[in-house]
mmCIF file as Biopython writes it, N, C-alpha, C and O atoms, coordinates in Angstrom:
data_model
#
loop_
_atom_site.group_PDB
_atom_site.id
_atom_site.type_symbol
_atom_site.label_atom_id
_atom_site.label_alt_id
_atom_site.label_comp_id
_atom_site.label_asym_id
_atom_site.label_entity_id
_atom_site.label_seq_id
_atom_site.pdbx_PDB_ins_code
_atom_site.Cartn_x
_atom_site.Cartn_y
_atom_site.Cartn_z
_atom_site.occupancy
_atom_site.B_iso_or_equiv
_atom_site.auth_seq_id
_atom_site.auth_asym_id
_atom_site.pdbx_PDB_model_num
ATOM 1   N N  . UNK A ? 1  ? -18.922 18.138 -13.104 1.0 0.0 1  A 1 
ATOM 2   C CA . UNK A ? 1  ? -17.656 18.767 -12.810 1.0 0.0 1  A 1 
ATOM 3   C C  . UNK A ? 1  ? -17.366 19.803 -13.892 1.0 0.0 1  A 1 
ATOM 4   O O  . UNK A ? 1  ? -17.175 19.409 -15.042 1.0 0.0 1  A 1 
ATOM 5   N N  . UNK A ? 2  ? -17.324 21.010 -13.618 1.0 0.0 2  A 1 
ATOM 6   C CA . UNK A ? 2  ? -16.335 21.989 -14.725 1.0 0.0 2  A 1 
ATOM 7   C C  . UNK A ? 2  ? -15.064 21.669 -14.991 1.0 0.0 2  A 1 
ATOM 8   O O  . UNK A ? 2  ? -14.131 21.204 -14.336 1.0 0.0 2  A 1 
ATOM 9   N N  . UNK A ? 3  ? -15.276 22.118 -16.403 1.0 0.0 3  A 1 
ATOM 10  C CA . UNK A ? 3  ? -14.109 22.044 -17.355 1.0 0.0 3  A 1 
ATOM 11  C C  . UNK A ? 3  ? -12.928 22.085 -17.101 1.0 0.0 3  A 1 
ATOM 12  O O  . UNK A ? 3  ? -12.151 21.180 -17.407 1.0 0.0 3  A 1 
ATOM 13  N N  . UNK A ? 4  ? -12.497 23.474 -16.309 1.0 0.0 4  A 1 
ATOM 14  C CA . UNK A ? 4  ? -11.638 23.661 -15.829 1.0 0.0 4  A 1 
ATOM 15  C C  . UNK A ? 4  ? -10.789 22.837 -14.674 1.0 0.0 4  A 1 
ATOM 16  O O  . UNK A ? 4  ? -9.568  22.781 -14.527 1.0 0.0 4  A 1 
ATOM 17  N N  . UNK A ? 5  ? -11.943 22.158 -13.832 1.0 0.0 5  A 1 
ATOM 18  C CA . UNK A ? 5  ? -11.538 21.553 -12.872 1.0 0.0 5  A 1 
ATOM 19  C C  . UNK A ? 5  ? -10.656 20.328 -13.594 1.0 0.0 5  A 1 
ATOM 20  O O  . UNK A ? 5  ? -9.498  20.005 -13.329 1.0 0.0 5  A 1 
ATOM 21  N N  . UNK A ? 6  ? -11.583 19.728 -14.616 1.0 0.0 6  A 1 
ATOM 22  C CA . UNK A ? 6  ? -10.932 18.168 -15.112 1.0 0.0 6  A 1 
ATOM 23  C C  . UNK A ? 6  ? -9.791  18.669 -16.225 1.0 0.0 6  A 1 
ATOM 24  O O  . UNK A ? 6  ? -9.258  17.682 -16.732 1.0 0.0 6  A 1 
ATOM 25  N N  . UNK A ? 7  ? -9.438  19.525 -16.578 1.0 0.0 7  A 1 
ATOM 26  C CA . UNK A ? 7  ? -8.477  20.006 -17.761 1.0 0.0 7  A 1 
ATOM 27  C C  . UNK A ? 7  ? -7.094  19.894 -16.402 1.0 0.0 7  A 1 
ATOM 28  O O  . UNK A ? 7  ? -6.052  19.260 -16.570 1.0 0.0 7  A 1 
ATOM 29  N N  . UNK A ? 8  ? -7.378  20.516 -15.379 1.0 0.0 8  A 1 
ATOM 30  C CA . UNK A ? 8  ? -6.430  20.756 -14.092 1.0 0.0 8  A 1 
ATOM 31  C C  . UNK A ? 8  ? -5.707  19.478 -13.844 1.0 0.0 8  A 1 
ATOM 32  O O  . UNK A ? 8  ? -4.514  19.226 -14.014 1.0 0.0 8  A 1 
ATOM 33  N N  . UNK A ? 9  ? -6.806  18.617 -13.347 1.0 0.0 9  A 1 
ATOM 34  C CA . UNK A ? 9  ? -6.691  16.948 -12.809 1.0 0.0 9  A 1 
ATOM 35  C C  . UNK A ? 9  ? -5.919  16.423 -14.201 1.0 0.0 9  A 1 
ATOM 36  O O  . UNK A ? 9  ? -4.755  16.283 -14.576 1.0 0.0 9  A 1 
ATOM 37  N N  . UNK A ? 10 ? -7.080  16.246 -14.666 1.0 0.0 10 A 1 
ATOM 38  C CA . UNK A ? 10 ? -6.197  16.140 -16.437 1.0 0.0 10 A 1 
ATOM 39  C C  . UNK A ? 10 ? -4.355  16.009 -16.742 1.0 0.0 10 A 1 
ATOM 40  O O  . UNK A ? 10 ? -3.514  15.172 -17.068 1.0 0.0 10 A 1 
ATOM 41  N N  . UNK A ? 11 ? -4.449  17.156 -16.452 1.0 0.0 11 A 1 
ATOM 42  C CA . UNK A ? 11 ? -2.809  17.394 -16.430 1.0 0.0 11 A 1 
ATOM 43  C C  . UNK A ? 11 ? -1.650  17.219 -15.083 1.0 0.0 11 A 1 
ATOM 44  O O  . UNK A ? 11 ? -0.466  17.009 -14.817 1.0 0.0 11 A 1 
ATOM 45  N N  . UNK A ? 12 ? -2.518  17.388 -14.709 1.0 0.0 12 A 1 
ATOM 46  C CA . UNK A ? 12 ? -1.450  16.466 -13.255 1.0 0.0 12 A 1 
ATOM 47  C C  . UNK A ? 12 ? -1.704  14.831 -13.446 1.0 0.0 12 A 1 
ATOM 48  O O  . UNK A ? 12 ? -0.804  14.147 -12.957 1.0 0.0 12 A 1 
ATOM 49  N N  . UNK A ? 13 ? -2.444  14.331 -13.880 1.0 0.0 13 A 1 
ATOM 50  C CA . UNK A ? 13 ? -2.443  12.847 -13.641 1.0 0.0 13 A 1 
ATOM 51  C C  . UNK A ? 13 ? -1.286  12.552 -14.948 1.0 0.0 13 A 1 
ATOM 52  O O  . UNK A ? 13 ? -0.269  11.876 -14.801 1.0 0.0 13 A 1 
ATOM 53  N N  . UNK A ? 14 ? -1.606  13.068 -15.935 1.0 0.0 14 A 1 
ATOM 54  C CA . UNK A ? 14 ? -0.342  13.369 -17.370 1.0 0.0 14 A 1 
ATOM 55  C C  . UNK A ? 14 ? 1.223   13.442 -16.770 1.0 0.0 14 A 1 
ATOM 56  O O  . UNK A ? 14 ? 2.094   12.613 -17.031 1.0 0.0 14 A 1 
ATOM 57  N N  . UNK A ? 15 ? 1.365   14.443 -16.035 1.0 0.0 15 A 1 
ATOM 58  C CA . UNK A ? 15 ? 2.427   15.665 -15.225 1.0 0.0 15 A 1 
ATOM 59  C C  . UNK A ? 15 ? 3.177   13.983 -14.395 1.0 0.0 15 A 1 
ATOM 60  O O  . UNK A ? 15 ? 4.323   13.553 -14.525 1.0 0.0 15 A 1 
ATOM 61  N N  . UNK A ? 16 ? 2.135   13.438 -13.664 1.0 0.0 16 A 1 
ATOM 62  C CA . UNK A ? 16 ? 2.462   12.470 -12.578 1.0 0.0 16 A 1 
ATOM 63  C C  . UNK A ? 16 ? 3.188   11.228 -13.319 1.0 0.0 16 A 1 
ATOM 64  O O  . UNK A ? 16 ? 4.216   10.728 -12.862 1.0 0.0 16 A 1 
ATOM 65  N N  . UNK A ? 17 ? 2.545   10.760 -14.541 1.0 0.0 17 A 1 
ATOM 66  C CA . UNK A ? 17 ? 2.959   9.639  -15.020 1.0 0.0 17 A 1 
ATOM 67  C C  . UNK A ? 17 ? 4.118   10.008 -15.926 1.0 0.0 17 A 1 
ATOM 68  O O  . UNK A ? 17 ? 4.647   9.026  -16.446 1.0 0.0 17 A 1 
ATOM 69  N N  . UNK A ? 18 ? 4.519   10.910 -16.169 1.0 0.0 18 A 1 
ATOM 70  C CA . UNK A ? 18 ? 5.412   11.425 -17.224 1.0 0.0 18 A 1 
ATOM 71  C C  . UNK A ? 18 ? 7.247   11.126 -16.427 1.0 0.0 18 A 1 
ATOM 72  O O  . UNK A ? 18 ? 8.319   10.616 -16.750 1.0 0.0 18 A 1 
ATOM 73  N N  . UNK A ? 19 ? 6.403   12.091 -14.853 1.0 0.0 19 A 1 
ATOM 74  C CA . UNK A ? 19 ? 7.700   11.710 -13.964 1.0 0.0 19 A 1 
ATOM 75  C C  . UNK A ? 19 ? 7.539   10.485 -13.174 1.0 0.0 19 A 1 
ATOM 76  O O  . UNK A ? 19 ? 8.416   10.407 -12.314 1.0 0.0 19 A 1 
ATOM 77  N N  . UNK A ? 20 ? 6.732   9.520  -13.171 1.0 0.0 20 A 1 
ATOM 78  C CA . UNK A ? 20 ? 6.886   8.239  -13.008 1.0 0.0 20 A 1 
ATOM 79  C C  . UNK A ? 20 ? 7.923   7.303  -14.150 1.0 0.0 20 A 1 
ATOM 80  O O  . UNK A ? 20 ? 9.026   6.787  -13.968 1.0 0.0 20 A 1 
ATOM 81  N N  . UNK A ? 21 ? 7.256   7.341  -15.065 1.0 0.0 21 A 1 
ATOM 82  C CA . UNK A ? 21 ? 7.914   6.978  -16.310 1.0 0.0 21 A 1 
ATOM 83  C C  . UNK A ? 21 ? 9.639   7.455  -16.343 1.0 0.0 21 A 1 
ATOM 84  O O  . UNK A ? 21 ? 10.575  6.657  -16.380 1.0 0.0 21 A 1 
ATOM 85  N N  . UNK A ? 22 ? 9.730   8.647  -16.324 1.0 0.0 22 A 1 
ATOM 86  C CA . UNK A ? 22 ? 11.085  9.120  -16.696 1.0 0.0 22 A 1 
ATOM 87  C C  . UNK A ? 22 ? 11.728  8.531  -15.578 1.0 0.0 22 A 1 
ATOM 88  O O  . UNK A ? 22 ? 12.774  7.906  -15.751 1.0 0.0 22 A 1 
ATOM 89  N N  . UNK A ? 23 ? 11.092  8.689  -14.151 1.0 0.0 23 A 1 
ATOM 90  C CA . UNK A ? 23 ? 12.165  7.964  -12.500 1.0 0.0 23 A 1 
ATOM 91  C C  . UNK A ? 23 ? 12.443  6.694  -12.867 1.0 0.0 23 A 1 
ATOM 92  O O  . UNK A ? 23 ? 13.599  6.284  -12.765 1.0 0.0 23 A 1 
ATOM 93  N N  . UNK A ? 24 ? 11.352  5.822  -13.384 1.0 0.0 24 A 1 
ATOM 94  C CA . UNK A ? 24 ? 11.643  4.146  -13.526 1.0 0.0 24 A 1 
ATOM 95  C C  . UNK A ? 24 ? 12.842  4.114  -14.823 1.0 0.0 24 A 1 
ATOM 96  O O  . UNK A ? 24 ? 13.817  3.362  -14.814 1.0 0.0 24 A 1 
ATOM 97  N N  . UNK A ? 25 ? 12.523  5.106  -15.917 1.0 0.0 25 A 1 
ATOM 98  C CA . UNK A ? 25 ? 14.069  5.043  -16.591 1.0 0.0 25 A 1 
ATOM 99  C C  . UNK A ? 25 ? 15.302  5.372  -16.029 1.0 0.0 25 A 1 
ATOM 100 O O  . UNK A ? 25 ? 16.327  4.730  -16.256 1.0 0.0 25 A 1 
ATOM 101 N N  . UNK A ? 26 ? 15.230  6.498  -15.194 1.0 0.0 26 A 1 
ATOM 102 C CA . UNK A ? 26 ? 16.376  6.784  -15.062 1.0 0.0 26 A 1 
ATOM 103 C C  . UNK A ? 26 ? 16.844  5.702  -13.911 1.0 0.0 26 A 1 
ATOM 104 O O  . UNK A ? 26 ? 18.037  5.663  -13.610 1.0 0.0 26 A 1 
ATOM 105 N N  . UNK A ? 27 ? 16.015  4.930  -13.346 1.0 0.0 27 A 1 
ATOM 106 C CA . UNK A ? 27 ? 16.504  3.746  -12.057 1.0 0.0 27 A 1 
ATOM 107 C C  . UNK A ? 27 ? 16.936  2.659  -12.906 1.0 0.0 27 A 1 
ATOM 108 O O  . UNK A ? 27 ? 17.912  1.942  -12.687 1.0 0.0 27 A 1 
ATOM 109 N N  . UNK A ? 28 ? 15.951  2.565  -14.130 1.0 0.0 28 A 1 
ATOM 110 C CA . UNK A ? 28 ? 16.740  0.668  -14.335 1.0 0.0 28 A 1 
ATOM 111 C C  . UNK A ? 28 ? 17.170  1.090  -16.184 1.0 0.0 28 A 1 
ATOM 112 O O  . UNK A ? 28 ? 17.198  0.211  -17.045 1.0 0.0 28 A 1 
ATOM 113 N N  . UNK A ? 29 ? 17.416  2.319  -16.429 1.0 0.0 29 A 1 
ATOM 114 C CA . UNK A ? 29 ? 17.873  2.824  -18.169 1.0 0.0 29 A 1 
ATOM 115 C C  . UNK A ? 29 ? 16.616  1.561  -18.702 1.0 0.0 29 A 1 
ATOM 116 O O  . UNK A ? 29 ? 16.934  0.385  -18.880 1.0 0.0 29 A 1 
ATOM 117 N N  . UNK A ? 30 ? 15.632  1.922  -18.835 1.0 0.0 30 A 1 
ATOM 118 C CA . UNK A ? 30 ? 14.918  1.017  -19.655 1.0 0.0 30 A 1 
ATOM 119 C C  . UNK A ? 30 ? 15.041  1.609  -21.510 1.0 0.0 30 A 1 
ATOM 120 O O  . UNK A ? 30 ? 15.457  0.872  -22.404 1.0 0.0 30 A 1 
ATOM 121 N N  . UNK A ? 31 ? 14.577  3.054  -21.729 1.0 0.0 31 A 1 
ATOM 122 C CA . UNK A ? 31 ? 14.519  3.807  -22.898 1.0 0.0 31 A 1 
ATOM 123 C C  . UNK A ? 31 ? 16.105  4.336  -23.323 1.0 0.0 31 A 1 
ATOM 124 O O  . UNK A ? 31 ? 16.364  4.886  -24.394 1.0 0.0 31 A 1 
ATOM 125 N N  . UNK A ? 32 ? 16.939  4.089  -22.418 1.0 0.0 32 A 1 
ATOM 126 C CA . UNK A ? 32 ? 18.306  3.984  -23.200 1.0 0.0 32 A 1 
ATOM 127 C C  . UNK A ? 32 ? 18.899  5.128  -21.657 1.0 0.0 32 A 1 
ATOM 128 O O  . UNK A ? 32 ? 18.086  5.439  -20.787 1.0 0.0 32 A 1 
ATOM 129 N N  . UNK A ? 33 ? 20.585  5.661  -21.593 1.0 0.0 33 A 1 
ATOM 130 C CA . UNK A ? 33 ? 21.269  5.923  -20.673 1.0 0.0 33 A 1 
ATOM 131 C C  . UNK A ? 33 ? 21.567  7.787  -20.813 1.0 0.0 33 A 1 
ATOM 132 O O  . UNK A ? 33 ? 22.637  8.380  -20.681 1.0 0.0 33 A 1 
ATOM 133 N N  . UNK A ? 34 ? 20.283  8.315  -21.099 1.0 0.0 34 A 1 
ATOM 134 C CA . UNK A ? 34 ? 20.605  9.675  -21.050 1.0 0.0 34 A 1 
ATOM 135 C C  . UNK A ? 34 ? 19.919  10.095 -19.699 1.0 0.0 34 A 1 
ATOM 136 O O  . UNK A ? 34 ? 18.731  10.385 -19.557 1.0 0.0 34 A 1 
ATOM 137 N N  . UNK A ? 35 ? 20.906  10.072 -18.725 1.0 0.0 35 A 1 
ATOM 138 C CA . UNK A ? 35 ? 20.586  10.491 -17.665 1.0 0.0 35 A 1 
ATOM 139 C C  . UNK A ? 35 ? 19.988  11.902 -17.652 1.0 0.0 35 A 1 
ATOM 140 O O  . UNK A ? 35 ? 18.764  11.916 -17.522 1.0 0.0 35 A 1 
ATOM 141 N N  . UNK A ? 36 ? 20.620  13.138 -17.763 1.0 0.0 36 A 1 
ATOM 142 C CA . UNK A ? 36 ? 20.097  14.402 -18.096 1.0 0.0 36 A 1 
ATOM 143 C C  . UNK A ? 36 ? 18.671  14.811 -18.699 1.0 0.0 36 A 1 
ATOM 144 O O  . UNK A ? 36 ? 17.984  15.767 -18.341 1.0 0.0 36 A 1 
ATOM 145 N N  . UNK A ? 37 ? 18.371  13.834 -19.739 1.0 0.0 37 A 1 
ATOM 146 C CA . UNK A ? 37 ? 16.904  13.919 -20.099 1.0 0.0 37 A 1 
ATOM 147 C C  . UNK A ? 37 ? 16.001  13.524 -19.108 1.0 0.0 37 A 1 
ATOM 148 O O  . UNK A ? 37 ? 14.965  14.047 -18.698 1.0 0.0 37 A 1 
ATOM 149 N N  . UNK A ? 38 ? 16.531  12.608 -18.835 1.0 0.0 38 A 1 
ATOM 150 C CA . UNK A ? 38 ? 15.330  11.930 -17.285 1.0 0.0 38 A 1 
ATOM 151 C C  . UNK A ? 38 ? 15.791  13.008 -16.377 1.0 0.0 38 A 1 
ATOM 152 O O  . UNK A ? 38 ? 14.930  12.993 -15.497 1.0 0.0 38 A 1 
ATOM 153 N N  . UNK A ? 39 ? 16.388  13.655 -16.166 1.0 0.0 39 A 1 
ATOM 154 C CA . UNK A ? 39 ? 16.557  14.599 -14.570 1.0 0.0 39 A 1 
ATOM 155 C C  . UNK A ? 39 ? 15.276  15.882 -15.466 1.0 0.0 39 A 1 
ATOM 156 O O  . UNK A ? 39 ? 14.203  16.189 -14.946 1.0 0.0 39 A 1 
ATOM 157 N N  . UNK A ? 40 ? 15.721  16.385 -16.728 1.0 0.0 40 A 1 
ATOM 158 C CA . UNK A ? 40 ? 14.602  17.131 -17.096 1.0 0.0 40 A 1 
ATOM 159 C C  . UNK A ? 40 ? 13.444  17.333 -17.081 1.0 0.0 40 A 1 
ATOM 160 O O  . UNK A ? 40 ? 12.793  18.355 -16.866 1.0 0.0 40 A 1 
ATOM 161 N N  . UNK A ? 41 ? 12.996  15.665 -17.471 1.0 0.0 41 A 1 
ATOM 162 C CA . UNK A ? 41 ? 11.429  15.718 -17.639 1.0 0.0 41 A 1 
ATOM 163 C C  . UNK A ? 41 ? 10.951  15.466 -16.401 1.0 0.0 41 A 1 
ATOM 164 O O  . UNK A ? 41 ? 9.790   15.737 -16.091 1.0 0.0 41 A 1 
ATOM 165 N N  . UNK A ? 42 ? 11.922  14.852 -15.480 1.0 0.0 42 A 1 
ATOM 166 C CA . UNK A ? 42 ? 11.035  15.072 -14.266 1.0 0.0 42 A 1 
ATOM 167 C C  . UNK A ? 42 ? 11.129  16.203 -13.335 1.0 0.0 42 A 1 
ATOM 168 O O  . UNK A ? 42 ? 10.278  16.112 -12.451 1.0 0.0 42 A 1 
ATOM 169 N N  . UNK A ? 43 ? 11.722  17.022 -13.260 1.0 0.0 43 A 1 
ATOM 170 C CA . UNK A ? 43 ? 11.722  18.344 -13.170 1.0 0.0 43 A 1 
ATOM 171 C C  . UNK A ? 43 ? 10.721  19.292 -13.649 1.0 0.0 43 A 1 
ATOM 172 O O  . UNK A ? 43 ? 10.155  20.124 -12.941 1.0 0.0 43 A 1 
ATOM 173 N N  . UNK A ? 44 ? 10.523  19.096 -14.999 1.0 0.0 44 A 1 
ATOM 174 C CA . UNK A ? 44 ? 9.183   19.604 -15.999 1.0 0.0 44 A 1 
ATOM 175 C C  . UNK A ? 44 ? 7.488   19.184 -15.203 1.0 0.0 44 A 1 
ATOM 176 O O  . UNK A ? 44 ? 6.523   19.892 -14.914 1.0 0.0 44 A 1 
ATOM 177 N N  . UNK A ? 45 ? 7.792   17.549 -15.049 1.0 0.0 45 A 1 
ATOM 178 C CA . UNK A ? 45 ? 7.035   17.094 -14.553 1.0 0.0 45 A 1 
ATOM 179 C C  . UNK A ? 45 ? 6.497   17.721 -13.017 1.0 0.0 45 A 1 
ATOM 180 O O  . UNK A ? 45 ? 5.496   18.383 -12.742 1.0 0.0 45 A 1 
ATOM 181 N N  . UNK A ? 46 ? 7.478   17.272 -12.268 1.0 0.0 46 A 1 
ATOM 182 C CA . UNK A ? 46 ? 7.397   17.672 -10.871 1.0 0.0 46 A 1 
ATOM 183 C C  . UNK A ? 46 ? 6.495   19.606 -10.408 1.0 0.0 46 A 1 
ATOM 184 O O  . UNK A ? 46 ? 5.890   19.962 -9.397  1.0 0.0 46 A 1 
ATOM 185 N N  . UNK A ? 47 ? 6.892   20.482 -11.894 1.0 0.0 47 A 1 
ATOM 186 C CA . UNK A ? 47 ? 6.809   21.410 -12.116 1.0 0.0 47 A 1 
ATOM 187 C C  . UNK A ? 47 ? 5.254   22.001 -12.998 1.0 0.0 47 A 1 
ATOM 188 O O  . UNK A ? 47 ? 4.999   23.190 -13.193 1.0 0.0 47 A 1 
ATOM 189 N N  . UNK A ? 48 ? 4.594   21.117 -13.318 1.0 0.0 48 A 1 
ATOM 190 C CA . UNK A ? 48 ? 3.001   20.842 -13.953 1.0 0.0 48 A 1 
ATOM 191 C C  . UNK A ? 48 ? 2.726   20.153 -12.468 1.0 0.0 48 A 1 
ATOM 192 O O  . UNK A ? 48 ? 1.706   20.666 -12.009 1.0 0.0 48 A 1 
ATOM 193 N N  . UNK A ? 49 ? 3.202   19.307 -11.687 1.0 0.0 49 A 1 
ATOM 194 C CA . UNK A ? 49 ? 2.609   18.416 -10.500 1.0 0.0 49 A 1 
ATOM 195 C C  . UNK A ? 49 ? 1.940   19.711 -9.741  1.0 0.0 49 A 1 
ATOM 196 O O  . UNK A ? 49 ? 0.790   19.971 -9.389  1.0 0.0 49 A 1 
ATOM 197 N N  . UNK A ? 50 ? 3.143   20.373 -9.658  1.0 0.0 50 A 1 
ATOM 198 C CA . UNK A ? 50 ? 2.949   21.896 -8.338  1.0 0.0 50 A 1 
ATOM 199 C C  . UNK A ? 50 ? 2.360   22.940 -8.982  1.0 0.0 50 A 1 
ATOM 200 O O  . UNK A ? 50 ? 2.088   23.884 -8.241  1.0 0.0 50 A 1 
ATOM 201 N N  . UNK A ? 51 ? 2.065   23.070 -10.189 1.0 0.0 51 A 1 
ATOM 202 C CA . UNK A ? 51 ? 1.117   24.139 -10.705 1.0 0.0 51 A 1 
ATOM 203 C C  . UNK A ? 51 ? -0.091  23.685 -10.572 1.0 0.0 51 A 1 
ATOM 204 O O  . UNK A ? 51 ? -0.731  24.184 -9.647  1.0 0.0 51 A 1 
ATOM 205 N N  . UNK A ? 52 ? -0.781  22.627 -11.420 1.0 0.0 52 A 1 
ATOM 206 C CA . UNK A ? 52 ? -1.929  21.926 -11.155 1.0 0.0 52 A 1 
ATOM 207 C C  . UNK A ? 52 ? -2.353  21.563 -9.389  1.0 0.0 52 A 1 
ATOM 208 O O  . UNK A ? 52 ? -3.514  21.470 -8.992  1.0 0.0 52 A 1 
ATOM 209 N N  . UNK A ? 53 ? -1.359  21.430 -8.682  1.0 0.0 53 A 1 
ATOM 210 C CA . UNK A ? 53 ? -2.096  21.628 -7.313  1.0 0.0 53 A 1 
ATOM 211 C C  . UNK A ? 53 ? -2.290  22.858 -6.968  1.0 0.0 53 A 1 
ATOM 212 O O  . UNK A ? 53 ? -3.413  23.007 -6.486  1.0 0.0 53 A 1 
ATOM 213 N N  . UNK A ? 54 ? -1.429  24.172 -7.029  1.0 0.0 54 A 1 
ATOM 214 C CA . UNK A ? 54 ? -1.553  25.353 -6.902  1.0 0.0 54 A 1 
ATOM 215 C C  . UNK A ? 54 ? -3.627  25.509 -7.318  1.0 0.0 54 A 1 
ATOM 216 O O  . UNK A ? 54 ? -4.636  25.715 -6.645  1.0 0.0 54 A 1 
ATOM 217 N N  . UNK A ? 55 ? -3.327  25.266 -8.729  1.0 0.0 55 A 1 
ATOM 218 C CA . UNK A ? 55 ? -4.825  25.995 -9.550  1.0 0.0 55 A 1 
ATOM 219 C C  . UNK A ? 55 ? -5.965  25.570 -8.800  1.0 0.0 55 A 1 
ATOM 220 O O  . UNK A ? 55 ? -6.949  26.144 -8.332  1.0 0.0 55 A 1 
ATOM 221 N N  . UNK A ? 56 ? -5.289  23.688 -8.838  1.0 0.0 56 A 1 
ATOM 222 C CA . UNK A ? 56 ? -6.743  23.071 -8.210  1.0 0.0 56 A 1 
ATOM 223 C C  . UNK A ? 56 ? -7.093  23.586 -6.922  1.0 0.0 56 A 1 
ATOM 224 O O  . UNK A ? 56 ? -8.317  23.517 -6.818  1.0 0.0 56 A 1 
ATOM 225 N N  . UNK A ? 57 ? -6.526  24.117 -5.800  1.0 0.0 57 A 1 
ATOM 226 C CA . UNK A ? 57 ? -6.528  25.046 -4.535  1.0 0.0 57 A 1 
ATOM 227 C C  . UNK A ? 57 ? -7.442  26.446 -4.841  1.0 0.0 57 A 1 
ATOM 228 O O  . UNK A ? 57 ? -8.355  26.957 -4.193  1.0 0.0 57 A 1 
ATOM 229 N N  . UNK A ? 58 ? -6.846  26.804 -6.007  1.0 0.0 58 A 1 
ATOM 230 C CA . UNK A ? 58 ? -7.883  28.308 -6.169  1.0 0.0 58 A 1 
ATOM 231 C C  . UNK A ? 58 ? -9.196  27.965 -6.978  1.0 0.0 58 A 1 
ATOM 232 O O  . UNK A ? 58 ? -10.234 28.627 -6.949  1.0 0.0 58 A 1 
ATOM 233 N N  . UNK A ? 59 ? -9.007  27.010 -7.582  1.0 0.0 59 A 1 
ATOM 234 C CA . UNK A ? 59 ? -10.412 26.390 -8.216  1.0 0.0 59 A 1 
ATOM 235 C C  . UNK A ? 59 ? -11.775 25.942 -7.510  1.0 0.0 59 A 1 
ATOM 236 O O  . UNK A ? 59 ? -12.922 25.770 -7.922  1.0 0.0 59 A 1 
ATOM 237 N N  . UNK A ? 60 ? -11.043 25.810 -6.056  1.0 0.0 60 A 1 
ATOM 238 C CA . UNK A ? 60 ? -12.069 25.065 -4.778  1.0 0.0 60 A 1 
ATOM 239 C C  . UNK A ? 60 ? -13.384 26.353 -4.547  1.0 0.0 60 A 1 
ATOM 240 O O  . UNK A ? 60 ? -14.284 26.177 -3.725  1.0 0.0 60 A 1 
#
């Protein structure tokens, strides 16, 4: 596999768990009650999700 391809995957599987992580805080406040930070990072997240599929599409 090229570099590029797994640096791509790479960062969406990162991108994916980041806004997994931040949704399960912001559902049960596990890391404490700053709602706004969790709407961020998964936004950020959601936002590496849709670039990394974009690339991986032109990478094919």
């Amino acid at each position: 596999m090229e570099t590029p391809k797994v640096l791509c995957y790479a960062a969406m599987i990162v991108a994916g768990l980041v806004c997994l992580i931040f949704l399960l805080d912001a559902v049960a406040s596990i890391l404490g009650r700053n709602i706004l930070l969790d709407v961020l990072f998964i936004i950020g997240g959601a936002f590496i999700l849709w670039q990394g599929f974009e690339t991986s599409r032109e990478l094919r």
